[in-house]
GUDRENSE-485921 format. One record per residue (C-alpha): x, y, z; residue number from 1. Coordinates in Angstrom, 3 decimals, always signed. Example, Ala and Ser with C-alpha at 12.3 -4.5 7.8 and 13.67 -1.06 7.14 Angstrom:
BEGIN
xx / yy / zz / num
+12.300 / -4.500 / +7.800 / 1
+13.670 / -1.060 / +7.140 / 2
END
This chain:
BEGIN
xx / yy / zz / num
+0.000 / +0.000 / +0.000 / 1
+2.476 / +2.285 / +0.623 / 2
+4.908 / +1.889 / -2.455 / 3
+1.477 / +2.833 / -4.649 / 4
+0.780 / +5.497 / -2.461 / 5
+4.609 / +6.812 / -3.065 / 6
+4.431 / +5.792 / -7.061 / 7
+1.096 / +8.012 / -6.701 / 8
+2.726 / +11.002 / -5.361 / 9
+5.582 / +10.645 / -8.240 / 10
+3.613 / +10.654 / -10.960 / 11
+2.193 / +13.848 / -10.089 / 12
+5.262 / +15.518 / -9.340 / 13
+6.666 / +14.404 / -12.702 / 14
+3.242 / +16.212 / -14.065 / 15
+3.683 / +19.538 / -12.534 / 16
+7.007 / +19.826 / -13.842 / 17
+6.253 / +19.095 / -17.254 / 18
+3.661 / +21.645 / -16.929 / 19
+6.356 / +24.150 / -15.708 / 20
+8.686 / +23.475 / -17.987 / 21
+5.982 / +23.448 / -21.045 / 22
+6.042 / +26.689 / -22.966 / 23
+3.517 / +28.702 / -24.098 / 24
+1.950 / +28.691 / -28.033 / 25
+4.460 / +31.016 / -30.002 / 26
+7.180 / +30.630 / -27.799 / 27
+9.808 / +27.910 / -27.185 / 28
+12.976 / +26.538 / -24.927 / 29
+16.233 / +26.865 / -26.343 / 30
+17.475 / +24.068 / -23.853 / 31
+15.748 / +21.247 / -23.335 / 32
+17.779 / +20.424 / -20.403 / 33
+17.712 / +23.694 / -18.233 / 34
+16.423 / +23.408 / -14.834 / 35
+14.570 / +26.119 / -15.031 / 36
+11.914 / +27.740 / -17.857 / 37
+13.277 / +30.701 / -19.689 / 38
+10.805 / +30.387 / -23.083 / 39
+11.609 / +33.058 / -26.102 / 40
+9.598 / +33.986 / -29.177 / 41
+9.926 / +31.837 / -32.001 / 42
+10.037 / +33.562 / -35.351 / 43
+7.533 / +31.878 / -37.868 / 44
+8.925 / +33.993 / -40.311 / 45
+12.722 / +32.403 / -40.322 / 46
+11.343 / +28.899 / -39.274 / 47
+8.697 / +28.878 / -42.620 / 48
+9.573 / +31.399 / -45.469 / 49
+6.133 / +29.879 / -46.959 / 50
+4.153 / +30.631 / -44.439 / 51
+1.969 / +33.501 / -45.708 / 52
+1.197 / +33.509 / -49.568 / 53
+3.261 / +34.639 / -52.401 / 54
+1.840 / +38.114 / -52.409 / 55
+1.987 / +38.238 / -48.751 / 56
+4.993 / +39.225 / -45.945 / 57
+5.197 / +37.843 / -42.886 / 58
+5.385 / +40.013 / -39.773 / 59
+6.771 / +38.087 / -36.719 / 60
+5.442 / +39.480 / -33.575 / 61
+5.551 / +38.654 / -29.809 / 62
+4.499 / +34.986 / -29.659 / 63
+2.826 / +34.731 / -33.050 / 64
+3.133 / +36.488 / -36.433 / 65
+1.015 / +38.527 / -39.289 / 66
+0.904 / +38.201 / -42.782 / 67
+0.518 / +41.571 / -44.388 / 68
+0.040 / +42.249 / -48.060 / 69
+2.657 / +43.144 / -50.423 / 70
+2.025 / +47.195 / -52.054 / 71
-0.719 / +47.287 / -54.412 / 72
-2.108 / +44.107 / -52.795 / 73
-5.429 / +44.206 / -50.510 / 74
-7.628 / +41.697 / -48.328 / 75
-9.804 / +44.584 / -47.817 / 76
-8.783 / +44.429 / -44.008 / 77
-10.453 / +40.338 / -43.888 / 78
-7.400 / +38.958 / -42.730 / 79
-8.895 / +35.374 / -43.615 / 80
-8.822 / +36.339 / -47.159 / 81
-6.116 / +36.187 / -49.806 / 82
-4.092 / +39.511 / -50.773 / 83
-5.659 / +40.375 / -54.251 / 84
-4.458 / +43.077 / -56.831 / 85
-5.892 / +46.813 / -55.963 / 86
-5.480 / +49.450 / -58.584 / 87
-5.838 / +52.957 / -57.515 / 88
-5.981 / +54.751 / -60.582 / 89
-9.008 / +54.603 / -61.786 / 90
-10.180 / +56.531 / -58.827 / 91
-7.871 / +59.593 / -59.231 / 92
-9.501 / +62.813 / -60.470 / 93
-8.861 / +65.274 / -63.082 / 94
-10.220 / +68.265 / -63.388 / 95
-13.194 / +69.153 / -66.307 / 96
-13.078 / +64.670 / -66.515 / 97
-15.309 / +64.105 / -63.644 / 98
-18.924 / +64.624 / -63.174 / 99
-20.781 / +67.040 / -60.949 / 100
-20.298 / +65.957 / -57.761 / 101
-18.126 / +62.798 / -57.886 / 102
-15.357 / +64.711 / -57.459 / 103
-15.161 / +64.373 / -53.538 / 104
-16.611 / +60.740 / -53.603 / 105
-14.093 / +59.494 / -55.770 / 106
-11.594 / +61.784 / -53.696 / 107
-12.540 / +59.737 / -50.646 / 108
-12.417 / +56.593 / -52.776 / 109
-8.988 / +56.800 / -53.847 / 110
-7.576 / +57.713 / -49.914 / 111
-9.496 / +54.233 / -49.051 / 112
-7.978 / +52.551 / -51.357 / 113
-4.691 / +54.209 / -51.041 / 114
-4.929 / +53.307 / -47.618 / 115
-5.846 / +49.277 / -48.786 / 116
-3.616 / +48.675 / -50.554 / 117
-1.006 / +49.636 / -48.377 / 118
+0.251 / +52.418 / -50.520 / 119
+2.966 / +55.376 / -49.381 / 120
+1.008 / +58.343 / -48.754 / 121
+2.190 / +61.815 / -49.227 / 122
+0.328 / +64.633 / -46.709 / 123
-2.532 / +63.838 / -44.113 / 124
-4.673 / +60.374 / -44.432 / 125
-8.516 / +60.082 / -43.606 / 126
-8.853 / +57.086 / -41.839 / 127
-10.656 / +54.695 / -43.570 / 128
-14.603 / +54.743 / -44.545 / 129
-16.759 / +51.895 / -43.854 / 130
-18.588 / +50.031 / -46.866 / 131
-21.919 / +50.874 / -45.658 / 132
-21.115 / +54.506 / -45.312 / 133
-19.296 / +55.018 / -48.823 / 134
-22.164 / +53.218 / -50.703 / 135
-24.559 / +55.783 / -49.099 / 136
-22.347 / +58.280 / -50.732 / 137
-22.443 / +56.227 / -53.946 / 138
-26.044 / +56.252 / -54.092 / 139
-26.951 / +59.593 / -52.882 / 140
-24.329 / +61.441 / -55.651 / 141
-25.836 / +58.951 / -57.826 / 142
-29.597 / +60.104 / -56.916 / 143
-28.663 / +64.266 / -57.590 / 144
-26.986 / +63.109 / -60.936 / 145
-30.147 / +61.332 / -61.891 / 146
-32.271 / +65.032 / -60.654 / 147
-30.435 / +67.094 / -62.518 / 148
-30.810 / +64.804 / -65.906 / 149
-34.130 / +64.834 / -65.641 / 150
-34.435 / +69.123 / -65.164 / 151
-31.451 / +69.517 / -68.028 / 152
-32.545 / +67.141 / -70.323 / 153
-30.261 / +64.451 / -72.466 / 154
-26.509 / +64.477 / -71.854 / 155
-24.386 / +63.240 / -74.010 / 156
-23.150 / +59.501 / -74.343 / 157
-19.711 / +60.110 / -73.479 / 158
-21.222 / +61.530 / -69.883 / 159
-23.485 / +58.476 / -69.342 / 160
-20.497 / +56.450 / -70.216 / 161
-18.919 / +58.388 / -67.273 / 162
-21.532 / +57.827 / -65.228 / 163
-21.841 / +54.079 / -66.047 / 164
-18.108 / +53.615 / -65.423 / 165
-17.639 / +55.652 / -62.426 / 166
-20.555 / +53.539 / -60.795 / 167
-18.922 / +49.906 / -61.647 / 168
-15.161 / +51.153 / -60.534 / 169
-16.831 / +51.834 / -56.989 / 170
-18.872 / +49.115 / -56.626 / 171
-15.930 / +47.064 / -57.288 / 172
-14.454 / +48.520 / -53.750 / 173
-17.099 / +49.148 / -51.896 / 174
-18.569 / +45.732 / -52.023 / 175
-15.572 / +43.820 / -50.203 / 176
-15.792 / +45.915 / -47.213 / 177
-19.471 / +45.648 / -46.471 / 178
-19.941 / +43.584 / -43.184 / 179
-22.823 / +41.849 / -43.726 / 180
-23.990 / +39.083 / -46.032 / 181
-26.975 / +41.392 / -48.145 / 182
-27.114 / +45.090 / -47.986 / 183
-29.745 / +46.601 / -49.663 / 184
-30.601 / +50.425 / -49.746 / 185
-33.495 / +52.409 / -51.646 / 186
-34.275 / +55.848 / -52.484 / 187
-37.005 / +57.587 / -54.706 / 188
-34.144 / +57.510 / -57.613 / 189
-31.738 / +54.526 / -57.137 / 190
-32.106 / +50.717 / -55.848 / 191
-29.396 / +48.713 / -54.364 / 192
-29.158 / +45.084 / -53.407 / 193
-25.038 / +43.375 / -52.794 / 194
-24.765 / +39.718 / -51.910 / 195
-21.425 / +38.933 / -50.365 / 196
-20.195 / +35.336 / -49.124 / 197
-16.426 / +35.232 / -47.565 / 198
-16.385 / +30.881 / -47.480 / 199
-12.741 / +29.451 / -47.454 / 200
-13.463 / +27.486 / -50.955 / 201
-15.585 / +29.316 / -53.641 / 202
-19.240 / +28.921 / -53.091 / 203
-21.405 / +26.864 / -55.814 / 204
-24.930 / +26.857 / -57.188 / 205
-27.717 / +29.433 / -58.259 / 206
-28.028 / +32.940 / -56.901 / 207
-31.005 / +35.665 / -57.571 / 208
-31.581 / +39.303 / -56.615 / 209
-34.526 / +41.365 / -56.703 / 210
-35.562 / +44.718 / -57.157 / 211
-38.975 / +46.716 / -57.770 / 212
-39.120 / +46.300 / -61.042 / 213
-35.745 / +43.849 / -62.070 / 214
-34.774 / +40.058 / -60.975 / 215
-31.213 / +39.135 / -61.681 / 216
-30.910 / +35.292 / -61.982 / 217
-27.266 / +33.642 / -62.421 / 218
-24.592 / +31.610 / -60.522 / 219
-22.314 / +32.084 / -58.019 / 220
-19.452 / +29.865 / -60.567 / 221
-20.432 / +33.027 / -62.680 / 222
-19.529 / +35.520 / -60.136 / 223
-16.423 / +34.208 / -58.799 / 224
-14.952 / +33.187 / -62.623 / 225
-11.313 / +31.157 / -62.390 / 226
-11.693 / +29.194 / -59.172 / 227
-7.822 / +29.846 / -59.097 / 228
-8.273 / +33.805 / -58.453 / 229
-10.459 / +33.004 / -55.922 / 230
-9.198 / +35.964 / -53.046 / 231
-11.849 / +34.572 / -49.881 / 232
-14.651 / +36.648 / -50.788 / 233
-17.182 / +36.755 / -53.781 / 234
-19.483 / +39.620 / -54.564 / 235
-22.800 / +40.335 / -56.776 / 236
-24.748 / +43.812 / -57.353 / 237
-27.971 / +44.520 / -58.706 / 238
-28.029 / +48.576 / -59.003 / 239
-31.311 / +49.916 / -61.368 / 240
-31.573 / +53.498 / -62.135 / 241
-35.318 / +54.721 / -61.630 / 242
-35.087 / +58.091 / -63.229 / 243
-32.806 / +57.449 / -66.567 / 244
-35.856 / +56.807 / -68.580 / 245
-34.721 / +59.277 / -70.804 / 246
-31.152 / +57.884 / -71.640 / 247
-30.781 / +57.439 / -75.494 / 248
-27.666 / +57.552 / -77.378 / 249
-26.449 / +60.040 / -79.416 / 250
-27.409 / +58.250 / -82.534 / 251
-30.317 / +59.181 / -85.498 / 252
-32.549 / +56.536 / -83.825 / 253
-34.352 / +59.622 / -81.819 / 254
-37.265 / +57.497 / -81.623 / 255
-35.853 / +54.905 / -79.371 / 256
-37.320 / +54.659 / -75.611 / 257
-36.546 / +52.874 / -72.991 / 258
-39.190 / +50.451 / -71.908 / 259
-37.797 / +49.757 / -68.385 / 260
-35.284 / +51.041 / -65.600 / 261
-31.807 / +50.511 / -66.664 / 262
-29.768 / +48.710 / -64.076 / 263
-26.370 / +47.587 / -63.752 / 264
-24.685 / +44.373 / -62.807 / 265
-21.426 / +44.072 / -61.333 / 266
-20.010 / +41.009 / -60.086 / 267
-16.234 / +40.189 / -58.338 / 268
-15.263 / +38.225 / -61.733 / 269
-13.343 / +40.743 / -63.107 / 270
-13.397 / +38.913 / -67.065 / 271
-17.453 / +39.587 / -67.908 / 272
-16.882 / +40.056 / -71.355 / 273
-17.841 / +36.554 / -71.971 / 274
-19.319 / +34.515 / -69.628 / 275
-19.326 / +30.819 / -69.613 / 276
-22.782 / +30.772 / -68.342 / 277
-25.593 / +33.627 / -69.726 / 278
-26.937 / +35.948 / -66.936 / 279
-31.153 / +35.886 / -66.605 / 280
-32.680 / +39.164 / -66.338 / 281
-36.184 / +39.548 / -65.943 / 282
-37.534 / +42.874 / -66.322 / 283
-40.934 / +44.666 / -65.587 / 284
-42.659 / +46.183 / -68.793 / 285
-43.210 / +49.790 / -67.933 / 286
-45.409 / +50.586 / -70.792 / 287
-47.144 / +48.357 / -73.215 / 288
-46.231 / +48.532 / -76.669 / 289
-47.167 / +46.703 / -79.816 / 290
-43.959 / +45.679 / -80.687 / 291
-41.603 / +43.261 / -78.624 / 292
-38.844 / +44.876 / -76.774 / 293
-35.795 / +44.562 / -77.601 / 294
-32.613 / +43.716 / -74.762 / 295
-29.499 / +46.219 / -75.050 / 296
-26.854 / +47.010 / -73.167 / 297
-24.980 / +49.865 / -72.974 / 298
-21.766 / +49.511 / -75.097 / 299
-18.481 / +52.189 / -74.823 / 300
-16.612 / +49.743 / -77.375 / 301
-15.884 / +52.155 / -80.724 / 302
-17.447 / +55.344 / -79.513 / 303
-19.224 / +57.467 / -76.220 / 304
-21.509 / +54.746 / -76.096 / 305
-24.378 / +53.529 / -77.735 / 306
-27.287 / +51.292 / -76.543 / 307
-26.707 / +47.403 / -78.352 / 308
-28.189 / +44.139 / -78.851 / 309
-24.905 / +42.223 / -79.505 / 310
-24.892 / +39.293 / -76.720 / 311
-28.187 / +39.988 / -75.380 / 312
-31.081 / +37.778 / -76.578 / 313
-35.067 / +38.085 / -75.837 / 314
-36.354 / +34.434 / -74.414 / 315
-39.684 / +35.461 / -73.282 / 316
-41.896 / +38.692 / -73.766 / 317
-45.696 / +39.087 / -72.961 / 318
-47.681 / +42.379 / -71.806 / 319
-46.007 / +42.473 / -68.145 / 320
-42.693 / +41.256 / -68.353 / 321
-39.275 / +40.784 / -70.072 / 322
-36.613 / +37.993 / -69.627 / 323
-33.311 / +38.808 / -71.559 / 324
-30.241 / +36.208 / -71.389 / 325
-27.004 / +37.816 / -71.915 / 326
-23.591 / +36.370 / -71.996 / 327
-21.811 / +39.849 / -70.662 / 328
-21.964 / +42.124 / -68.010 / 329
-22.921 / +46.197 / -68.430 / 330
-25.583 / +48.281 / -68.062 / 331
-28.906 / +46.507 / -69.383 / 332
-32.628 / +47.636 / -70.289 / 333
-35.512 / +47.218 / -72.723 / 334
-35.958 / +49.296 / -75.889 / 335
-38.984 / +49.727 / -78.142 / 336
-37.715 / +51.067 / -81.572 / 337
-35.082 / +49.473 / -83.074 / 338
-37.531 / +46.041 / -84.533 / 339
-40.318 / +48.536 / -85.567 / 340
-38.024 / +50.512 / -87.447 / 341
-36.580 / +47.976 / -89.227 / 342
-40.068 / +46.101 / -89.683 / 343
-41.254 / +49.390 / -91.104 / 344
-38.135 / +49.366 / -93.747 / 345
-38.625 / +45.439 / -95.077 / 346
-42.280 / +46.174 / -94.935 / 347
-42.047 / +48.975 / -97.195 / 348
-39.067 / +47.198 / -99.099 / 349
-41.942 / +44.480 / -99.651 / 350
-43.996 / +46.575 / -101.086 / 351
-42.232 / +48.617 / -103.589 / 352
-41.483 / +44.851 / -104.581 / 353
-45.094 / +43.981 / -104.879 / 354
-45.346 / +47.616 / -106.328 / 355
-43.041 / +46.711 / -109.274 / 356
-44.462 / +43.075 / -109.866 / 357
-47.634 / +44.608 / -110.108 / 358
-46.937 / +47.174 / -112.953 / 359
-44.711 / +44.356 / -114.979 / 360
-47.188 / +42.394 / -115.038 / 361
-49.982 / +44.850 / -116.059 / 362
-47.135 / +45.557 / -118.875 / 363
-46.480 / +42.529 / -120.276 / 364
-50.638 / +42.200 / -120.468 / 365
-50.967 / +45.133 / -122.244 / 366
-48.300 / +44.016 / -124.578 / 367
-49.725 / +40.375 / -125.111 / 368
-53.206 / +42.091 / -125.677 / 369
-52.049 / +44.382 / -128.352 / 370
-49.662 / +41.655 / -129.991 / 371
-53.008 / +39.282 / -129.718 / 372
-55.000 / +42.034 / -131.311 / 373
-52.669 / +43.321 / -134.279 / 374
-52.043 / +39.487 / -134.852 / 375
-55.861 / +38.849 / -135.334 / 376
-56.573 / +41.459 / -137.266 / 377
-53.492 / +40.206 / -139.654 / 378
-55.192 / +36.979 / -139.859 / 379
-58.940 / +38.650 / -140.704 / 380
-57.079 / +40.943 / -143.178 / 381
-55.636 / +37.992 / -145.359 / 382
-58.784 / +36.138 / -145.070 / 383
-60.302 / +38.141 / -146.758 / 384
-58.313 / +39.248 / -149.627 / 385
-58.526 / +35.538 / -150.324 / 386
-61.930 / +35.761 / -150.721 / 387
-61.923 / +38.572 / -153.046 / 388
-59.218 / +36.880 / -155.309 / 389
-61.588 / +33.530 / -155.530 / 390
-64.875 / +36.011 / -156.180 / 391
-62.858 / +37.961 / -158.609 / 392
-61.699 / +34.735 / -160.571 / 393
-65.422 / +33.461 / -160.644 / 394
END
């Protein structure tokens, strides 16, 4: 009894001392014989040169270590996600180049992203703007743009193209720093809806937003493109315009008109010039019309812009709604115009056809009449000179 109590009483001893001598996480004992425990930092950095990605730099720090991105890289402060390019150009302004009031907003955009992409900055830094509180911005400028086409009349296509543009660049950062999964935000001009996921593999299957008047159906393999480039987060935007009714290009077609609210759809695959798999929209007619609508997009490609058809095909079309399959992303909407005219031009070409057939063939009667006629008479004529011969001879 008493050599288990004493083999008892070793065991534990043994135990606290290993619990003495044990080290904590991030740390470690140079000798493993010392008596007593004098831990020290261990440098994840030296120990694995591969421990943070290649467009990462490790950071060792007091009992662990940080992986920070390399300049012009970005996880948009997620520090589960992967470093990912960040350009900070396009959001740089130039005077007489930017629209009324973008000038501050994009301002404000470039210092965030400046500040992202862990740039060198030269003066005073604003410290940095939420998502939530720069896509208020985005919408509100967005909103007085909207007012003051509607009091000053058409712009030109280069200035929606502007517009258009200026939109999609800040969407693009905006989206990865909203917190939650679905932000939506309406006013009396503009409707919002983002749909963020931040898994650790890209997510998979179908994925829809909805608006007032617009349903966006397509998949999430669509919006995060080359699982490869996948950077830990994956973003889609459904963003309709409720007061550009009046947007037309700056083409002859002056009878053109929009049949719906444009939107655009923005997505974190940054190749949408041809997407594997066609994006669904289904739009709310907003007047009736006797002629099917037609799908465009609005295309900056050899010009200002100019609404087109190219990619985007009509699948269904009754009195109330609209669903157009395109195999791009842009600016989208129904037109009325562009069929009718051309319906109008092979109906007329049809005619002047029928016109022509018409008149040849009233032509060519009156020429087989009169050739029937002078040919009878011919006949009558030599009949009866015969006649008078024989009565003569008699």
């Amino acid at each position: 009894m008493g050599a288990i109590l004493f083999l008892l009483i070793v065991v534990v001893l043994m135990d606290q001392g290993a619990r003495v001598t044990r080290c904590a996480n991030g740390f470690t004992q140079p000798y493993s014989n010392q008596e007593f425990l004098n831990c020290i930092d261990i440098n994840e950095c030296v120990e694995n040169q591969h421990i943070c990605g290649e467009r990462e730099i490790c950071v060792n720090q007091v009992g662990s270590y940080l992986c920070k991105c390399h300049t012009g890289f970005s996880n948009y402060g997620n520090r589960l996600a992967q470093c990912a390019e960040l350009n900070c150009d396009p959001y740089e302004t130039q005077p007489g180049q930017t629209l009324p009031g973008f000038d501050s907003f994009l301002s404000l955009l470039r210092n965030n992203c400046l500040v992202l992409n862990n740039s060198t900055l030269s003066g005073p830094t604003r410290p940095l703007s939420t998502g939530d509180v720069l896509l208020t911005l985005l919408v509100n400028t967005t909103d007085v743009l909207q007012l003051d086409l509607q009091s000053n009349g058409h712009r030109s296509s280069s200035e929606v193209t502007k517009l258009l543009k200026t939109i999609e660049i800040s969407i693009r950062l905006i989206a990865p720093l909203l917190t939650e999964n679905v932000t939506r935000i309406e006013t009396n001009h503009t409707e919002v809806e983002i749909l963020v996921r931040r898994d650790k593999t890209p997510p998979k299957g179908p994925v829809s937003l909805t608006n007032e008047n617009t349903q966006l159906d397509t998949t999430w393999e669509t919006v995060v493109g080359d699982d490869l480039n996948y950077p830990g987060f994956a973003f889609v935007v459904l963003l309709s315009y409720k007061n550009l009714d009046s947007l037309k290009d700056n083409t002859s077609r002056q009878n053109l008109q929009l049949m719906s609210s444009a939107l655009t759809v923005s997505v974190s695959n940054s190749n949408t010039t041809n997407l594997p798999q066609p994006i669904n929209l289904t739009f709310n007619n907003l007047q009736s019309s006797d002629v099917d609508p037609t799908c465009v997009y609005w295309s900056d490609e050899n010009g200002p812009g100019v609404w087109s058809e190219l990619g985007c095909t009509s699948v269904m079309s009754n009195s109330t709604h609209t669903v157009c399959s395109c195999s791009h992303l842009s600016t989208f909407a129904l037109l009325k115009g562009i069929h009718q005219k051309k319906g109008s031009g092979q109906l007329s070409l049809v005619m002047w056809v029928g016109v022509f057939v018409a008149l040849t063939c009233v032509v060519l009667s009156l020429i087989t009449t009169l050739w029937c006629r002078f040919v009878s008479r011919k006949r009558r004529g030599g009949n009866r000179l015969k006649q008078d011969v024989q009565l003569n001879r008699k």
